[in-house]
N, C-alpha and C positions, 0 to 999 in steps of 0.2 A: 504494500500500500504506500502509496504515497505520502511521505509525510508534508504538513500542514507550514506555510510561510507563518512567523512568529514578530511579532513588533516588539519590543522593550522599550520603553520607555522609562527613561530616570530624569529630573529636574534637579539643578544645584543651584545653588546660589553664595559664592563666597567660599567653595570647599573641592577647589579641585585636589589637592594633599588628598583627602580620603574617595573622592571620584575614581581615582587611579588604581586603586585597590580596591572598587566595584569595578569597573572595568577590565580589569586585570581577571576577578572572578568570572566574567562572563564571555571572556576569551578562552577559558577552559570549560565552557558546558559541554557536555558530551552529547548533548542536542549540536547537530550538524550545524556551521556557523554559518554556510553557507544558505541555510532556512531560516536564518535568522538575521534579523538589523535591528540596532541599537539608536537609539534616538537620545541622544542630550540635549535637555534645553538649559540653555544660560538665564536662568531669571534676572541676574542683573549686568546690563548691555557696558557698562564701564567699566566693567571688572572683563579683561578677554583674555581669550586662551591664552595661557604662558605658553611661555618659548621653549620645544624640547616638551612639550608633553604628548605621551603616545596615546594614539589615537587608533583601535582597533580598527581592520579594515574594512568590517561591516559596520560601523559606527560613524554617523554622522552628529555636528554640534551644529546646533541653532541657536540662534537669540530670540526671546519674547520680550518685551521692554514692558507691559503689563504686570506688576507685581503680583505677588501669588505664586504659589505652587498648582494652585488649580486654571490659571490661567496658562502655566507653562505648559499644563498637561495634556490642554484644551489645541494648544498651538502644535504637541505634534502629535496630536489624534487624528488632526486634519492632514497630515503628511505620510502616517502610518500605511503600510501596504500587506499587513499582517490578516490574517483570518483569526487569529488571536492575539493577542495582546495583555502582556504582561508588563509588571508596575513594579518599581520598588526605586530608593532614595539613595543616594548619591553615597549615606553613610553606611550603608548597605552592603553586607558579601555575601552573594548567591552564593548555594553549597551548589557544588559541578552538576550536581542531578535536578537542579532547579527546573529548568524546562524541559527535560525530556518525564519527568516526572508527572507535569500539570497535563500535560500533552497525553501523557497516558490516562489518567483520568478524564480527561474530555474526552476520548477514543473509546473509555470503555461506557462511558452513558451520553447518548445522543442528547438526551434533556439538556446536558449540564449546561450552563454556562458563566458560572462565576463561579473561582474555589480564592478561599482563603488560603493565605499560606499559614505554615509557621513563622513563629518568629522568633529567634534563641539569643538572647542576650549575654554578651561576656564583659567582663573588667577591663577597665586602664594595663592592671598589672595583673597578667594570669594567676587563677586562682583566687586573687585579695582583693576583697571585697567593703567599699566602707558606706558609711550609712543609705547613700544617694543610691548606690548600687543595687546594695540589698534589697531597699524597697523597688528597683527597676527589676530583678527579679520576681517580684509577689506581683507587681499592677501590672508592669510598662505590656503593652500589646499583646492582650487574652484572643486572640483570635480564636480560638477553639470556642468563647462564652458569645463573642460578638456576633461570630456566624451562629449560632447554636438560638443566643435568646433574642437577639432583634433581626437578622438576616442581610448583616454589613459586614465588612471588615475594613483595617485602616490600607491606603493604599502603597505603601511598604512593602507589600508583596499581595498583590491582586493579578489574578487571571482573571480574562472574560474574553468573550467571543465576540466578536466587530459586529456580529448581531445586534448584542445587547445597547452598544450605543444608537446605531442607529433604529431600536424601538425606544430606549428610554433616552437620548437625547446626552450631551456632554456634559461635565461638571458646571456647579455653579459658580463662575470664578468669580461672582462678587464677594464671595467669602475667602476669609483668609485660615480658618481653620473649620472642619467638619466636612468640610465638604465632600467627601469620600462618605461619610455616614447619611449627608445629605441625597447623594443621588443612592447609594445600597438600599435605601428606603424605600428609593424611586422604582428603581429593578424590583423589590420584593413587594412592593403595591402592585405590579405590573407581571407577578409570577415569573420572577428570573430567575432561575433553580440556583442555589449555592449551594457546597458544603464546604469542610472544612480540613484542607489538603496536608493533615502530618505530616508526609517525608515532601513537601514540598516548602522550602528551607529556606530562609535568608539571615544569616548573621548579623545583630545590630549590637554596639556600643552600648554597655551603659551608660545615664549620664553620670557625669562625676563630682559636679556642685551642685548644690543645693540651692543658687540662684536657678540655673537651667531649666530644673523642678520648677519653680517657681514660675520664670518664663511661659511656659507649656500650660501651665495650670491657668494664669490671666489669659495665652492664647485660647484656649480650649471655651472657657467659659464666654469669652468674647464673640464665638462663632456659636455657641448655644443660647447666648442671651438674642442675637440675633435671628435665630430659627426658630427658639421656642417661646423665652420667659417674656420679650419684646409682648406678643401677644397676652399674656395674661392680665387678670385686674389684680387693684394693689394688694387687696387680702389673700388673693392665691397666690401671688407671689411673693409677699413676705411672710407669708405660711410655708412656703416652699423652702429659703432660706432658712426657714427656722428648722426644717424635717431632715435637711440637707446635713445639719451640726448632730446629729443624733448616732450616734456611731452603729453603724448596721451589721446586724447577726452575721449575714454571709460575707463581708468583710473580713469582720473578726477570725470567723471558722478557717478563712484562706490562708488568714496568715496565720494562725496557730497550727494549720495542717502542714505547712512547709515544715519536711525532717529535715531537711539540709542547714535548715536554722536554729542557733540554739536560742532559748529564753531572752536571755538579753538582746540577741539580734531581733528576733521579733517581736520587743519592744519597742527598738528605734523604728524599726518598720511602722507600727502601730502612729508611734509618734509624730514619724513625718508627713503620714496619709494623712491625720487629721490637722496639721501645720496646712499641708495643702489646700484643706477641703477650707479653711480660714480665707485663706490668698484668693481661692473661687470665689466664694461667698462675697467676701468685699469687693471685689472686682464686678459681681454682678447686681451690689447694691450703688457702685459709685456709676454702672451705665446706666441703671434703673433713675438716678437722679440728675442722670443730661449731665455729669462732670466728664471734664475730659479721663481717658485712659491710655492704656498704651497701645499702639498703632497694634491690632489683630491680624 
């Protein structure tokens, strides 16, 4: 059988040091390279390619000068010549079996057409692991709960079939985070079959301060105040807020289940989530009150 043409798409912006080492990974997929082309888009047009940087030769870079990652995404969807099309981020190392892997699972069920991937987080310094980290192993990208209880995943590592866009339409790039959550919604209002692709693999970084955390937490909630809380009235949503600070059962169980953590680690764990859910929370009471925030 013939095997299927493959698009990849990855977005960067400011990170070609760790670009280099996703690209590098997907110069060794053991998916034929030749059925496959890489698309980079440059989110930002002033920062250009360094001098002496390898450039696989199925890989082309673009510029989108639209900020955004969903606007970069959006810019080589329209360029893509893939019957599928696979997603992941700049900080990203496909494991070799990454797309011959999603590829076998779309081969074996006609339906499918979106899989999550995995997503397997490591340290700074192998092995050692400090506060920021630890909690990136309990939270940072459940793909297996995202596909499972809402029928999204983050776009990190996304397969879909050139179908699904052209029934459900390209991201919304007016958002600056969610937006992957926002259209997987779209898909699964629209019966776009997902599951959730274990040996289908990409490598990410923990982060390592607890600013970064931070960062993520004001993006995240900047792109849900957006989608969701924007609509609500003011007693549901500072009801919400308030339900929000409540430290939840299945939380707690996740991170007490982690054996690979002792007591005290999964109490800084504990600690950091709910530092976090603070940083959300205010963040979605200073948009709710028209104050400025930080760019999402």
């Amino acid at each position: 059988m013939e095997l299927p043409f493959v698009s990849i798409i990855v977005p960067t912006y400011n990170d070609w040091d760790r670009l280099s080492l996703c690209l590098e990974a997907l110069s060794r997929q053991s998916y034929p390279l030749d059925n496959m082309e890489i698309i980079v888009v440059n989110n930002n047009p002033k920062d250009s390619v360094p001098d002496q940087f390898i450039v696989p030769g199925n890989c082309r870079i673009i510029t989108e000068g639209k900020s955004g990652s969903y606007a970069a995404r959006n810019a080589a969807l329209a360029l893509a010549k893939g019957s599928y099309i696979g997603f992941t981020d700049s900080d990203c190392i496909p494991d070799a079996n990454w797309v011959k892997n999603a590829i076998d699972l779309f081969k074996e069920d006609s339906t499918l057409q979106r899989i999550g991937g995995r997503i397997d987080i490591f340290s700074k310094v192998p092995d050692i692991y400090n506060s920021v980290e630890l909690y990136e192993t309990v939270f940072a990208f459940q793909q297996d709960l995202y596909v499972k209880e809402y029928g999204t995943c983050v776009t990190g590592n996304l397969f879909t079939t050139r179908k699904a866009f052209d029934s459900i339409g390209v991201f919304n790039d007016s958002l600056m985070s969610g937006g992957d959550f926002e259209w997987g919604n779209r898909a699964t209002q629209a019966n776009v079959k997902i599951i959730f692709g274990a040996n289908v693999i990409v490598n990410h970084p923990a982060r390592y301060r607890f600013e970064e955390l931070a960062q993520k937490s004001r993006r995240v909630a900047g792109g849900h105040y957006n989608t969701h809380e924007v609509k609500k009235g003011f007693v549901k949503f500072y009801l919400s807020l308030f339900k929000k600070l409540i430290p939840v059962g299945s939380e707690i169980g996740l991170i007490f289940s982690k054996e690979h953590l002792s007591i005290s680690q999964k109490m800084k764990v504990f600690y950091t989530r709910y530092k976090l859910q603070f940083i959300y929370n205010y963040t979605l009471f200073k948009l709710r009150r028209g104050q400025s925030a930080e760019r999402f």
